[in-house]
N, CA, C and O of each residue as an XYZ file, in Angstrom:
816
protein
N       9.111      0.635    -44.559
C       8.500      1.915    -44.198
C       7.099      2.040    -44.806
O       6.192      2.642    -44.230
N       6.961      1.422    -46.041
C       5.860      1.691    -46.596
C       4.465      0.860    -45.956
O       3.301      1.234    -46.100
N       4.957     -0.443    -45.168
C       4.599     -0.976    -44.849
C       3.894     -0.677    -43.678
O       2.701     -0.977    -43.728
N       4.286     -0.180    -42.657
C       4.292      0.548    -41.325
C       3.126      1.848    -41.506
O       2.115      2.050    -40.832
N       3.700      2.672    -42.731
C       2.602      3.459    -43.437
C       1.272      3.298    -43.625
O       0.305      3.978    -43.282
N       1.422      1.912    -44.451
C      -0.198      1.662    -44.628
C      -1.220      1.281    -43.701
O      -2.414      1.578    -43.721
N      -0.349      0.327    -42.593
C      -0.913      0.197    -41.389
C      -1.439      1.401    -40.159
O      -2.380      1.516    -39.374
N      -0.340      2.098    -40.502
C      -0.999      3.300    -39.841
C      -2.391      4.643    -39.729
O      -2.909      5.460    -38.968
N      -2.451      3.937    -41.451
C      -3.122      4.483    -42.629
C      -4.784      3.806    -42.013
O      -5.737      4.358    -41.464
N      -4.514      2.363    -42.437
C      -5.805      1.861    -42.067
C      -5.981      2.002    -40.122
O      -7.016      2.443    -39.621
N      -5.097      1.663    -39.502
C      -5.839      2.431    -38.232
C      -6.208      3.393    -37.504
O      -6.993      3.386    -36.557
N      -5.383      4.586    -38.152
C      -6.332      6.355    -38.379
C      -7.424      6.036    -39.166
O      -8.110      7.057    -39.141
N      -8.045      5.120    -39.926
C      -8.893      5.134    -40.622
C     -10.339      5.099    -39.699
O     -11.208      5.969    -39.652
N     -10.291      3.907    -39.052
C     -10.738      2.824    -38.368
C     -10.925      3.836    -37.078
O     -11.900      3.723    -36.336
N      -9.963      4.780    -36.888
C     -10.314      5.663    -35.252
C     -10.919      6.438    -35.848
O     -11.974      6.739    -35.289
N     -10.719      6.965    -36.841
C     -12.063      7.986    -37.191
C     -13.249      7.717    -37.188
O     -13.923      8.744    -37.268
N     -13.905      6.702    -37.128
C     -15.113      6.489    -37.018
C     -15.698      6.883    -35.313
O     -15.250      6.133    -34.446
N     -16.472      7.794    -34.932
C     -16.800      7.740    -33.785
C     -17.943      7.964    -33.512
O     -18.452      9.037    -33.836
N     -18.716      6.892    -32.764
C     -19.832      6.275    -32.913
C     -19.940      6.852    -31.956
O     -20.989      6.259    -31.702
N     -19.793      7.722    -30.845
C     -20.937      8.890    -29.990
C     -21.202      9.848    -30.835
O     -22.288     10.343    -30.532
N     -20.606     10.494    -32.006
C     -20.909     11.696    -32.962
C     -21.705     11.088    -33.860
O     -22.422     11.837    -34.524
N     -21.773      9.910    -34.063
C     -22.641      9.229    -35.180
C     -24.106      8.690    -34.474
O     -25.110      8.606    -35.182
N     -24.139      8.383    -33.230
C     -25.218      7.870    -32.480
C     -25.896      9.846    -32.242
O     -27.060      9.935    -32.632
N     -25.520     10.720    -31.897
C     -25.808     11.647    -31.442
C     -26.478     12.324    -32.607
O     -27.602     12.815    -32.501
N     -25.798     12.345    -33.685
C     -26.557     12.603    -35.115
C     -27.795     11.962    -35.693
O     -28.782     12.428    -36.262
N     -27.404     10.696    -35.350
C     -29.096      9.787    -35.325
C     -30.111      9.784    -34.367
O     -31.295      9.906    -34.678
N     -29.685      9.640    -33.130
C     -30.792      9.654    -32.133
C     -31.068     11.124    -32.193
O     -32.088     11.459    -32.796
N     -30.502     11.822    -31.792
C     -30.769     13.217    -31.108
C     -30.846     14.702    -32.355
O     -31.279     15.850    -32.254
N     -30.313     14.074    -33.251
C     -30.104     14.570    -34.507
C     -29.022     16.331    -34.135
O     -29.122     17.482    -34.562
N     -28.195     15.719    -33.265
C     -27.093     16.810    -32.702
C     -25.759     16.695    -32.559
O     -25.346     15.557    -32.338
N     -24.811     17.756    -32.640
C     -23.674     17.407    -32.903
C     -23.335     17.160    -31.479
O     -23.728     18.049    -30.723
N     -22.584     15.986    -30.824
C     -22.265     15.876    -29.187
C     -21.594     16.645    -28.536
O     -21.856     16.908    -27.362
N     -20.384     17.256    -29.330
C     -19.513     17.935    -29.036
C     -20.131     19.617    -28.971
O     -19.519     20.607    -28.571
N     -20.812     19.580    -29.230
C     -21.961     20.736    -28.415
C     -22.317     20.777    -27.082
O     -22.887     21.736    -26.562
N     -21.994     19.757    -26.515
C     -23.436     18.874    -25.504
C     -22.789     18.566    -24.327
O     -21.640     18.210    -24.586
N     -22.969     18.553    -23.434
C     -22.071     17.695    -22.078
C     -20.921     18.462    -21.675
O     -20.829     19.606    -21.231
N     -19.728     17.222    -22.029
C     -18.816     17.623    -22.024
C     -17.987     18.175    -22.825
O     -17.028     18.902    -22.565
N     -18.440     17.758    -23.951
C     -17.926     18.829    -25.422
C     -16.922     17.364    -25.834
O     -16.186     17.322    -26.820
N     -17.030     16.678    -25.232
C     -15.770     15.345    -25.631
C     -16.703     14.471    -26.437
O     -17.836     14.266    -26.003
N     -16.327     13.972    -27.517
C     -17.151     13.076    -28.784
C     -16.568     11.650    -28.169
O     -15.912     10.978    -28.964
N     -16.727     11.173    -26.956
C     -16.632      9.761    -26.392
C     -17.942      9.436    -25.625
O     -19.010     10.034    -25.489
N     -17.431      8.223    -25.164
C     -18.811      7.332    -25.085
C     -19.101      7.997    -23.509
O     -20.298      8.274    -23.427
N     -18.530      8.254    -22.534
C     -18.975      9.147    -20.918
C     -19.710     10.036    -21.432
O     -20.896      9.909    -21.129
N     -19.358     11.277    -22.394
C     -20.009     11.875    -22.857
C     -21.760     11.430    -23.940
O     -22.843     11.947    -23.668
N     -21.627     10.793    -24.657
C     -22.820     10.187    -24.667
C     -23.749      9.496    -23.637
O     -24.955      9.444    -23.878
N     -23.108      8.824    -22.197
C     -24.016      9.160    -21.221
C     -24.515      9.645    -20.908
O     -25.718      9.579    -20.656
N     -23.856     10.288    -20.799
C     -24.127     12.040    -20.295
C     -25.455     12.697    -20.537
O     -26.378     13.011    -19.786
N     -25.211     12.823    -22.086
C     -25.999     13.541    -23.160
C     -27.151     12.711    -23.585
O     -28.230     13.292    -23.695
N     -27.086     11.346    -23.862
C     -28.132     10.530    -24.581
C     -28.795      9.134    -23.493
O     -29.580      8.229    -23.776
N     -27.987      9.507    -22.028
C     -28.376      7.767    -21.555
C     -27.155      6.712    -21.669
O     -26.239      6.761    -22.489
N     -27.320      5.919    -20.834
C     -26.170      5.057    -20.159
C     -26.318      3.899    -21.559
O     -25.334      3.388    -22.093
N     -27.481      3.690    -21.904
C     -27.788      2.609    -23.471
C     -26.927      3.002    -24.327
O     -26.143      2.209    -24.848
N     -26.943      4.328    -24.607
C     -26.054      4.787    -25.810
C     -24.694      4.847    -25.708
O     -23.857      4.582    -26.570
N     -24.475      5.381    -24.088
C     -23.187      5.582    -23.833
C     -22.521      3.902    -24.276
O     -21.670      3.529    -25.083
N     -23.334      3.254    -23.368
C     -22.429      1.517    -23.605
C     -22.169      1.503    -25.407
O     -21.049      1.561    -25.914
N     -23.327      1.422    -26.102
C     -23.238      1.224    -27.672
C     -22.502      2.445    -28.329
O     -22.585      2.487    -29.557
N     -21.904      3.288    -27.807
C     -20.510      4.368    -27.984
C     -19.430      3.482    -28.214
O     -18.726      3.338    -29.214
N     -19.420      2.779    -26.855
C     -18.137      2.678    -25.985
C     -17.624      1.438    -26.656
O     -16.501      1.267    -27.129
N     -18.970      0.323    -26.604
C     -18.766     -0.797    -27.687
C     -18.269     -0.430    -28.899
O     -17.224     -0.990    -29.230
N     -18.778      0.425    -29.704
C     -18.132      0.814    -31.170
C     -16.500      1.459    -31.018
O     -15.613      1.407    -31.870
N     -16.440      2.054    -29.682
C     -15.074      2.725    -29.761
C     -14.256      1.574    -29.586
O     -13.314      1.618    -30.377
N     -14.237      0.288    -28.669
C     -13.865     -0.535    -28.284
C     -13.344     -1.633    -29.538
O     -12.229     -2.138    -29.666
N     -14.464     -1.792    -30.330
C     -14.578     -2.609    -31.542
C     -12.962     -2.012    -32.587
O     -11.981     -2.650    -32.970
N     -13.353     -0.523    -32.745
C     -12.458     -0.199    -34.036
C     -10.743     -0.684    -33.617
O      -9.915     -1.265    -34.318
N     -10.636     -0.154    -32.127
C      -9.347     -0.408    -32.037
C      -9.010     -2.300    -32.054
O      -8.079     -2.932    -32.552
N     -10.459     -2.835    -31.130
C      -9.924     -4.474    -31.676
C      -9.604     -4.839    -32.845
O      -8.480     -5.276    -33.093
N     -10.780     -4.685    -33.965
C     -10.562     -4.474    -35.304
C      -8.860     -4.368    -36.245
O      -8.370     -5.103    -37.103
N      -8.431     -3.284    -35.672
C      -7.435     -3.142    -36.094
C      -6.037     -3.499    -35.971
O      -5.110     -3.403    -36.776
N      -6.102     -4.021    -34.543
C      -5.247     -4.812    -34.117
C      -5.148     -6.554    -34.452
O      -4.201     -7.340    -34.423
N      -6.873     -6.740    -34.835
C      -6.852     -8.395    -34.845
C      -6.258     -8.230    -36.414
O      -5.685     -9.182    -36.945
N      -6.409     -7.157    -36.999
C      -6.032     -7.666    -38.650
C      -4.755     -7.373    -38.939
O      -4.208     -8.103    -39.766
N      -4.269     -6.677    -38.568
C      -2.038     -6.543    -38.401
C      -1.835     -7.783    -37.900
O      -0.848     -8.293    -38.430
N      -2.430     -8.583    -36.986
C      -2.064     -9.061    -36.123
C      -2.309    -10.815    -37.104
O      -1.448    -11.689    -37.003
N      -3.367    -10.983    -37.820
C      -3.554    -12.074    -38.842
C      -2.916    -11.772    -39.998
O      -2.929    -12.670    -40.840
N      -2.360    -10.764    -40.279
C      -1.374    -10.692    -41.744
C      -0.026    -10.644    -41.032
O       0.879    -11.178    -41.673
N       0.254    -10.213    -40.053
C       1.825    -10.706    -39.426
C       1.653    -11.168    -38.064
O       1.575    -10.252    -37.246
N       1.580    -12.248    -37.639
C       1.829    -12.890    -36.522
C       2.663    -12.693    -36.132
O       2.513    -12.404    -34.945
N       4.259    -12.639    -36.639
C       5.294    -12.499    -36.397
C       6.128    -10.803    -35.968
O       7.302    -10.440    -35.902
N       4.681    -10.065    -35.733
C       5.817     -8.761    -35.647
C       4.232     -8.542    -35.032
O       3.159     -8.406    -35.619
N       4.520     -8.567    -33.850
C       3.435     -8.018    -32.879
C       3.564     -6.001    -32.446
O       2.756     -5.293    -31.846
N       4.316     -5.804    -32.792
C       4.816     -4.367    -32.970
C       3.956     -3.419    -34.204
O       3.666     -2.223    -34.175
N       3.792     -4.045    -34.849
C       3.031     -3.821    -35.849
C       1.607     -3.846    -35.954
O       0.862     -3.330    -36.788
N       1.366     -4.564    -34.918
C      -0.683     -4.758    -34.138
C      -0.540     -3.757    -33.575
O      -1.264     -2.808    -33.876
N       0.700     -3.597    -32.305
C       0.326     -2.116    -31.516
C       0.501     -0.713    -32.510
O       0.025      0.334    -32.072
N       1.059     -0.709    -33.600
C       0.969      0.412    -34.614
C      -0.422      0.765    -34.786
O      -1.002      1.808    -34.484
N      -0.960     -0.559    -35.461
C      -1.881     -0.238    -35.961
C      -3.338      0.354    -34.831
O      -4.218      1.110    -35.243
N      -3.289     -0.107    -33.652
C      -3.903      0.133    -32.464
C      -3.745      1.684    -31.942
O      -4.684      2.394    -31.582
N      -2.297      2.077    -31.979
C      -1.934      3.609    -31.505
C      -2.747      4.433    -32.708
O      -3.639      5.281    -32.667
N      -2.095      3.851    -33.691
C      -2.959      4.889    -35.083
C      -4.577      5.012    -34.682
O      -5.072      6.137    -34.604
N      -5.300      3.946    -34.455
C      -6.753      3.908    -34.525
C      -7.072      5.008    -32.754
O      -8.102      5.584    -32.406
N      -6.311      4.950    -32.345
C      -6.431      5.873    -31.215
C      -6.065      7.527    -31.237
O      -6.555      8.461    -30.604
N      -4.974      7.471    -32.259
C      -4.993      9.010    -32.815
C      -5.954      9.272    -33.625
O      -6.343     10.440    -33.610
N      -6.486      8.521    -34.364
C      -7.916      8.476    -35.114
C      -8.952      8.957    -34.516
O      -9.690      9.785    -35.050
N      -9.164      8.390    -33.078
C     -10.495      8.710    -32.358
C     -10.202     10.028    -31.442
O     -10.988     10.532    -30.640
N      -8.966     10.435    -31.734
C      -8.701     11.557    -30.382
C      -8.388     12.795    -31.843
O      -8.940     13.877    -31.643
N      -7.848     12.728    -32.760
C      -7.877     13.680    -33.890
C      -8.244     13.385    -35.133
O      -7.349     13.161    -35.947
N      -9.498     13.327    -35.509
C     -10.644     12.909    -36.705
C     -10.177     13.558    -37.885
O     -10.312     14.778    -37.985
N      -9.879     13.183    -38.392
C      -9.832     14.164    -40.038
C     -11.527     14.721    -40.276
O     -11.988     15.861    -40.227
N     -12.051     13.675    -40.491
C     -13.499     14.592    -40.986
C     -14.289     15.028    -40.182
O     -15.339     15.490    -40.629
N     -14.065     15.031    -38.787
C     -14.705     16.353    -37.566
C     -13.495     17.196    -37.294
O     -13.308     17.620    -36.153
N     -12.635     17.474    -38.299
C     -11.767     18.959    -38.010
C     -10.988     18.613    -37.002
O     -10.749     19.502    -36.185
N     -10.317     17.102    -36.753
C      -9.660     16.766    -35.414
C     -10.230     17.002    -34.183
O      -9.351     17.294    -33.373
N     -11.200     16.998    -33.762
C     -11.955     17.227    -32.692
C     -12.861     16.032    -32.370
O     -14.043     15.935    -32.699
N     -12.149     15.145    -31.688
C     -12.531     13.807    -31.115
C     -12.744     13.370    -29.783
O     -13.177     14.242    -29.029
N     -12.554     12.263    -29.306
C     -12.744     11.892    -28.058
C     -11.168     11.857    -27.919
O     -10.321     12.346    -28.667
N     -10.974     10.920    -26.394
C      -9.866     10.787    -25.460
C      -9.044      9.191    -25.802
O      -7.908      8.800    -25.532
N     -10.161      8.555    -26.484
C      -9.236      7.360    -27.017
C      -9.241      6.051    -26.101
O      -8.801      4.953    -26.439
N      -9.852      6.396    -24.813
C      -9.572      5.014    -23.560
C     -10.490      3.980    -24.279
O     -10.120      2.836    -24.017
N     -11.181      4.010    -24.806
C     -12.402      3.204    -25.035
C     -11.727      1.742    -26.327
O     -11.804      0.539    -26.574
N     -10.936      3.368    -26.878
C     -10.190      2.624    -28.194
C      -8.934      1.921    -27.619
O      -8.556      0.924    -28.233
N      -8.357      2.238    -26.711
C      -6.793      1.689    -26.435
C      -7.067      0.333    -25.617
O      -6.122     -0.423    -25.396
N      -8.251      0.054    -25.208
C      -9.017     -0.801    -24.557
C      -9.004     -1.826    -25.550
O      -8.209     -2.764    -25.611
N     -10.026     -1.551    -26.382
C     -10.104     -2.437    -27.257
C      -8.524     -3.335    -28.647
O      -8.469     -4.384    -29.290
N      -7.587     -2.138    -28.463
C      -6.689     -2.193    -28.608
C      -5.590     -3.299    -28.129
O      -4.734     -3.891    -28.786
N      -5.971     -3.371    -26.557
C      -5.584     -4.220    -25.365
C      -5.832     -5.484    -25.758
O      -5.071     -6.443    -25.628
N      -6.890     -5.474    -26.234
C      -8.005     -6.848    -25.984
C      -7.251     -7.741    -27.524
O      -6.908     -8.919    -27.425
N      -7.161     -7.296    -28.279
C      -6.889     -7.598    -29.272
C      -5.279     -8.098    -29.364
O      -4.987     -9.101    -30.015
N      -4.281     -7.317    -28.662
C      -2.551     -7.610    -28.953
C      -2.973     -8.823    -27.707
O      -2.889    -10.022    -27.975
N      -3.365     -8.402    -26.524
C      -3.303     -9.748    -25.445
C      -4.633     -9.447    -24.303
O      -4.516     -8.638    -23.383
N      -5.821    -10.209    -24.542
C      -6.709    -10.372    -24.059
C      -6.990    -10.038    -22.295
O      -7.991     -9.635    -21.703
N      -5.100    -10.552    -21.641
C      -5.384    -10.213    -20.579
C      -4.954     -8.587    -20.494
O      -5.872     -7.910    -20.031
N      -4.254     -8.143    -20.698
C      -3.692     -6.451    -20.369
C      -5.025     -5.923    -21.092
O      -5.644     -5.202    -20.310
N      -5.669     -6.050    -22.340
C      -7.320     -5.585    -22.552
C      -7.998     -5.714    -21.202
O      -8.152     -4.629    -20.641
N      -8.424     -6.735    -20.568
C      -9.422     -6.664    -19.284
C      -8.885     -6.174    -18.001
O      -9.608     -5.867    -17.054
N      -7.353     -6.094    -17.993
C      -7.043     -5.517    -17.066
C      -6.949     -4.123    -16.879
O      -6.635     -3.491    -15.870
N      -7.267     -3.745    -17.999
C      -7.304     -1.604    -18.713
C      -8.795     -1.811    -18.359
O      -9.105     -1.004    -17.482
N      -9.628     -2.446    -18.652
C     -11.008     -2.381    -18.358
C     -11.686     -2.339    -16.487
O     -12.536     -1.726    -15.841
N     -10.415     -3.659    -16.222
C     -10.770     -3.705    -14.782
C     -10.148     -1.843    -13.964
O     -10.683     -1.142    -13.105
N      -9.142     -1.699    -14.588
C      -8.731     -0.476    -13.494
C      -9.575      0.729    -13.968
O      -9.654      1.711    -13.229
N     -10.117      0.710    -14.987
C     -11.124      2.059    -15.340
C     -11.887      2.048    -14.412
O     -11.940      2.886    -13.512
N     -13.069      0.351    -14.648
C     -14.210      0.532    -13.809
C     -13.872      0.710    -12.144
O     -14.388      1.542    -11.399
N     -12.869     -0.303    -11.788
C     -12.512     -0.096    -10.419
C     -12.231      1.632     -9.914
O     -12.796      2.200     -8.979
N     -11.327      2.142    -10.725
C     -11.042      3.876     -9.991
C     -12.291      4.456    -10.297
O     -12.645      5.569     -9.910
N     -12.950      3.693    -10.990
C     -14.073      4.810    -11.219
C     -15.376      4.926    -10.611
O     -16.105      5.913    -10.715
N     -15.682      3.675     -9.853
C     -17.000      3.548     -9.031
C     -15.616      3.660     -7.932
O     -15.686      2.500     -7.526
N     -14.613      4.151     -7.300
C     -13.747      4.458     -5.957
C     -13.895      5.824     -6.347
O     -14.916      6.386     -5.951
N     -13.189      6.390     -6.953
C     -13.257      7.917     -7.098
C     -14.655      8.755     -7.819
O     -14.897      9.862     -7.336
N     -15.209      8.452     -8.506
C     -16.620      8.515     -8.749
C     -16.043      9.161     -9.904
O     -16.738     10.130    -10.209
N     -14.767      8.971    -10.886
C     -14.584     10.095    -12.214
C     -14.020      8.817    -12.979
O     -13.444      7.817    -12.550
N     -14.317      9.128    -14.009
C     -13.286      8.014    -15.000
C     -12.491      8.457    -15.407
O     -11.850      7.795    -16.223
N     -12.059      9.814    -15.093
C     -10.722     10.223    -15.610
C      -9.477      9.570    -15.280
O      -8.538      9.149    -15.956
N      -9.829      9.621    -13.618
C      -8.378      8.859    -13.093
C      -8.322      7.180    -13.500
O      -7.338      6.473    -13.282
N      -9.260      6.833    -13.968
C      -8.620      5.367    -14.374
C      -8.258      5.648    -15.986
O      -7.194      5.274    -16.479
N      -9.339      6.390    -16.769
C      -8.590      6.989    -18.202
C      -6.757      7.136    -18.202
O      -6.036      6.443    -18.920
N      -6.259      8.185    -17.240
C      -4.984      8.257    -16.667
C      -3.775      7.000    -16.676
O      -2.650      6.801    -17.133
N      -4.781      6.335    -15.875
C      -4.022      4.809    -15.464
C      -3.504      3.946    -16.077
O      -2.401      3.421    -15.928
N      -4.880      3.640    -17.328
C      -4.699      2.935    -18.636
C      -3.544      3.461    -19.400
O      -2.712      2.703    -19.900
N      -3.457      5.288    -19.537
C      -3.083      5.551    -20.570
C      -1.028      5.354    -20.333
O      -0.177      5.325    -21.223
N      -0.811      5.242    -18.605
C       0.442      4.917    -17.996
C       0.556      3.689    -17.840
O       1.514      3.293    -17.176
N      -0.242      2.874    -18.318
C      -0.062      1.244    -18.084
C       0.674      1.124    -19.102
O       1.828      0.698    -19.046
N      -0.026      1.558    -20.356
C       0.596      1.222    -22.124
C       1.840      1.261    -22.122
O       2.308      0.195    -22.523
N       2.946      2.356    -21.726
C       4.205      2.129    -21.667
C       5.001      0.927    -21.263
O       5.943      0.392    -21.849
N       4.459      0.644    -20.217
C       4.652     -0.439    -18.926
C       4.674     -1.958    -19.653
O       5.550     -2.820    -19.579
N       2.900     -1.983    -20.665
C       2.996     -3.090    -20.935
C       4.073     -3.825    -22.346
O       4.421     -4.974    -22.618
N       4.367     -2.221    -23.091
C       5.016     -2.293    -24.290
C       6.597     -2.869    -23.325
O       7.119     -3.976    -23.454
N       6.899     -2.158    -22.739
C       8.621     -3.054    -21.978
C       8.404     -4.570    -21.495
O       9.276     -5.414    -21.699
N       7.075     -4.905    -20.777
C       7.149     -6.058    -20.426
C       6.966     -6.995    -21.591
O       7.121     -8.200    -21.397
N       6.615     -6.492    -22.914
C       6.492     -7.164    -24.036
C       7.440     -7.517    -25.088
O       7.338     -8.277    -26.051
N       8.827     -6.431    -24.470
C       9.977     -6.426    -24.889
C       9.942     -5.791    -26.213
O      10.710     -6.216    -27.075
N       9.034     -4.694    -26.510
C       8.635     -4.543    -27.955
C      10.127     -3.060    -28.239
O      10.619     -2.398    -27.325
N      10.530     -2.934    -29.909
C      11.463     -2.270    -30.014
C      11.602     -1.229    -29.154
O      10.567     -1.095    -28.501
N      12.349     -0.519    -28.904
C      12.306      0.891    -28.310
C      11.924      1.554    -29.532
O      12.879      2.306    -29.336
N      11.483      1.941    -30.493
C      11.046      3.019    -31.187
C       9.043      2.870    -30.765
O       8.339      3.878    -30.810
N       8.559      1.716    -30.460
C       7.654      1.734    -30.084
C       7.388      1.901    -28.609
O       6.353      2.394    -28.161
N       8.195      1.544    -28.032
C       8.236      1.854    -26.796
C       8.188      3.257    -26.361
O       7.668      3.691    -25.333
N       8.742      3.846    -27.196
C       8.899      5.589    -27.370
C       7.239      5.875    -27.946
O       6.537      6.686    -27.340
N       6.805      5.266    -28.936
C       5.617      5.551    -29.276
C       4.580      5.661    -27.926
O       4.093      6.773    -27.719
N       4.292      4.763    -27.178
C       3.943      4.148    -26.323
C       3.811      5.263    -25.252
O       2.769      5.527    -24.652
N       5.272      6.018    -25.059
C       5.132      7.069    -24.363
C       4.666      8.266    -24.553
O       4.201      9.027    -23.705
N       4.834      8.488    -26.050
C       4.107      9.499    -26.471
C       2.836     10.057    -26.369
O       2.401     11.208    -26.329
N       2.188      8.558    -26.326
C       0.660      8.063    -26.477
C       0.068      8.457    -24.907
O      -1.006      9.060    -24.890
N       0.778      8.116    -23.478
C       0.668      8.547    -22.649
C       0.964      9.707    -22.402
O       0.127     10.120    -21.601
N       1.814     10.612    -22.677
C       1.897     11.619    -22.664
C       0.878     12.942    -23.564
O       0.982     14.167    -23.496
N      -0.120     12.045    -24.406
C      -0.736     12.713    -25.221
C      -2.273     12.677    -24.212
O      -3.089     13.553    -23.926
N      -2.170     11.319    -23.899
C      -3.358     11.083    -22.952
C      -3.696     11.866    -21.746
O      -4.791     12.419    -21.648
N      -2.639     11.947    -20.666
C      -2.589     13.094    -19.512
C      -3.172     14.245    -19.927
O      -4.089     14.828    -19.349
N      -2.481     14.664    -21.223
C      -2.663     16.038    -21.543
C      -3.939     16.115    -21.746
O      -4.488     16.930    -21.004
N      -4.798     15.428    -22.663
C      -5.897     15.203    -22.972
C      -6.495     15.551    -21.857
O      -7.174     16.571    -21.742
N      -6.243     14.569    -20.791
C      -7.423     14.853    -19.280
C      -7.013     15.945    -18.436
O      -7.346     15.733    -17.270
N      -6.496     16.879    -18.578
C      -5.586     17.528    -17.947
C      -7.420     18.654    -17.662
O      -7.827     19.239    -16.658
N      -7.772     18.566    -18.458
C      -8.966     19.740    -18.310
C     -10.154     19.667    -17.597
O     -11.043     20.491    -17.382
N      -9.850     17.591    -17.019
C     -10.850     16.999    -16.747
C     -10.526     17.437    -15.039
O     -11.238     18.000    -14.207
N      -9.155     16.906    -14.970
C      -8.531     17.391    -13.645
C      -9.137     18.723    -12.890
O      -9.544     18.891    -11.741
N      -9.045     19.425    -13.803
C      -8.534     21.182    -13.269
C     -10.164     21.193    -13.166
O     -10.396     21.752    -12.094
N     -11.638     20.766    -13.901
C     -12.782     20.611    -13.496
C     -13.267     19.778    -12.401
O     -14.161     20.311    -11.744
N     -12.872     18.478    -11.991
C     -12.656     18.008    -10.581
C     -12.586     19.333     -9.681
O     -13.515     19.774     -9.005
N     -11.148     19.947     -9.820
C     -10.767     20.903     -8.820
C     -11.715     21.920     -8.536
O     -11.822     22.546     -7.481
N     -12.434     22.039     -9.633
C     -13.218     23.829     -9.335
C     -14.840     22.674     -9.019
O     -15.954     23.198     -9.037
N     -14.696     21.417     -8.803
C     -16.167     20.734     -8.981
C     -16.925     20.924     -9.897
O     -18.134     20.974     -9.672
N     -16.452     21.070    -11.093
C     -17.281     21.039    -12.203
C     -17.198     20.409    -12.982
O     -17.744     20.823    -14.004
N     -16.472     18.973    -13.088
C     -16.754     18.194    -13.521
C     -18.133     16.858    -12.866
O     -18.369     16.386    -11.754
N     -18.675     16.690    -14.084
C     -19.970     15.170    -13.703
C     -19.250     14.175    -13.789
O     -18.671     13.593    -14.706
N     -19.397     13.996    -12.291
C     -19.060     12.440    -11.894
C     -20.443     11.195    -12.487
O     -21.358     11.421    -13.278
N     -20.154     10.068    -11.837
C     -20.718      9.134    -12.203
C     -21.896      8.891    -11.345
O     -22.980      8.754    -11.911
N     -21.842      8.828    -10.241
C     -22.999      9.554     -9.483
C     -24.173     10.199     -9.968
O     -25.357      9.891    -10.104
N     -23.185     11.579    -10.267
C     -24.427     12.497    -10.681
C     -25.100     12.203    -12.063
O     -26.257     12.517    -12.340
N     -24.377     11.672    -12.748
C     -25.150     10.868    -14.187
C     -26.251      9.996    -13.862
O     -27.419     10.215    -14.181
N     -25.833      8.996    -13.211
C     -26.778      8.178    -12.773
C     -28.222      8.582    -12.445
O     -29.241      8.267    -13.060
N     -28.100      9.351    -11.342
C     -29.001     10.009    -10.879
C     -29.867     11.066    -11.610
O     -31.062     11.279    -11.401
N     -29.166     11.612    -12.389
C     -29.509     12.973    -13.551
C     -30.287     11.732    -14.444
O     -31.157     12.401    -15.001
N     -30.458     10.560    -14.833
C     -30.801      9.664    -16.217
C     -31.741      8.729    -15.175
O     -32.643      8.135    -15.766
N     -31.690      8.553    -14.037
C     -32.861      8.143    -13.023
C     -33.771      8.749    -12.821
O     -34.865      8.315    -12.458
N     -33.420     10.043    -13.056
C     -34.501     10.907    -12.539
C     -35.330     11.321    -13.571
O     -36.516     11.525    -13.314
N     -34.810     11.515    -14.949
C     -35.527     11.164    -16.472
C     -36.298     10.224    -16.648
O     -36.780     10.023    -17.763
């Protein structure tokens, strides 16, 4: 138990770091979550700072969860259950911050990198269905969504315990909820698509 603890420990650690609130403080010298969409992730630093920053967000969000998974994953080879611990933690990290008052991003960026790290291919394949729904539907929510219902999927095909497997669902079920606001802005058209970013940072 104690063990499981500490791991969890260092990958809430590791999600707290979020490099659109830290890029937004340096470049712009502003808090992000002011700004855009009010979400401290890397879409939102598009948004707000340019598609440059957004990528070097998205890279840093991407990094912490690899990070944390490659190092559970080199101190126990043998308990791959224990990489995805440490991966879910670094994703509750980036979605509830201890030192921004729990007020974080959505975590896709991190569960990505997360991916990449337990098995290289289910990482590029969370990457491929973001970008794919997202230049089709013009929102990254619905591939955000996708990813966050894959994770269950890939934890059974991995045969991993059912107490993680339960984790797994949780994690999706935390995720929906998360976008649930993104949805209901689609509906009234007030959410910024990808389109209109583009064009809004072209026209700058």
């Amino acid at each position: 138990m104690e063990l499981r603890i500490l791991i969890a420990v260092i990958g809430y650690t590791l999600g707290c770091l979020l490099f659109s609130y830290i890029l937004g403080k340096i470049v712009r010298k502003i808090d992000i979550r002011e700004h855009g969409t009010t979400n401290a992730g890397a879409s939102n630093a598009t948004i707000v700072m340019g598609w440059k920053y957004g990528i070097l967000a998205g890279l840093g969000d991407v990094l912490k969860g690899l990070i944390a998974v490659l190092i559970v994953k080199a101190l126990y080879p043998d308990s791959p259950e224990l990489a995805i611990l440490a991966g879910v933690a670094a994703i509750i990290g980036h979605i509830f911050p201890l030192p921004l008052k729990f007020r974080g991003g959505k975590g896709v960026a991190t569960m990505a990198g997360m991916l990449l790290g337990f098995n290289p291919a289910w990482g590029l394949l969370a990457i491929l269905i973001v970008l794919i729904l997202t230049v089709i539907t013009d929102y990254i929510v619905y591939g955000s969504i996708a990813v966050y219902i894959l994770l269950p999927i890939i934890a059974l095909v991995e045969a991993l315990p059912l107490a993680y497997i339960i984790l797994t669902v949780l994690l999706m079920l935390l995720g929906i909820y998360k976008h649930l606001s993104n949805l209901r802005k689609i509906a009234n058209k007030e959410e910024i698509g990808l389109r209109q970013t583009l064009k809004r940072k072209t026209a700058a």
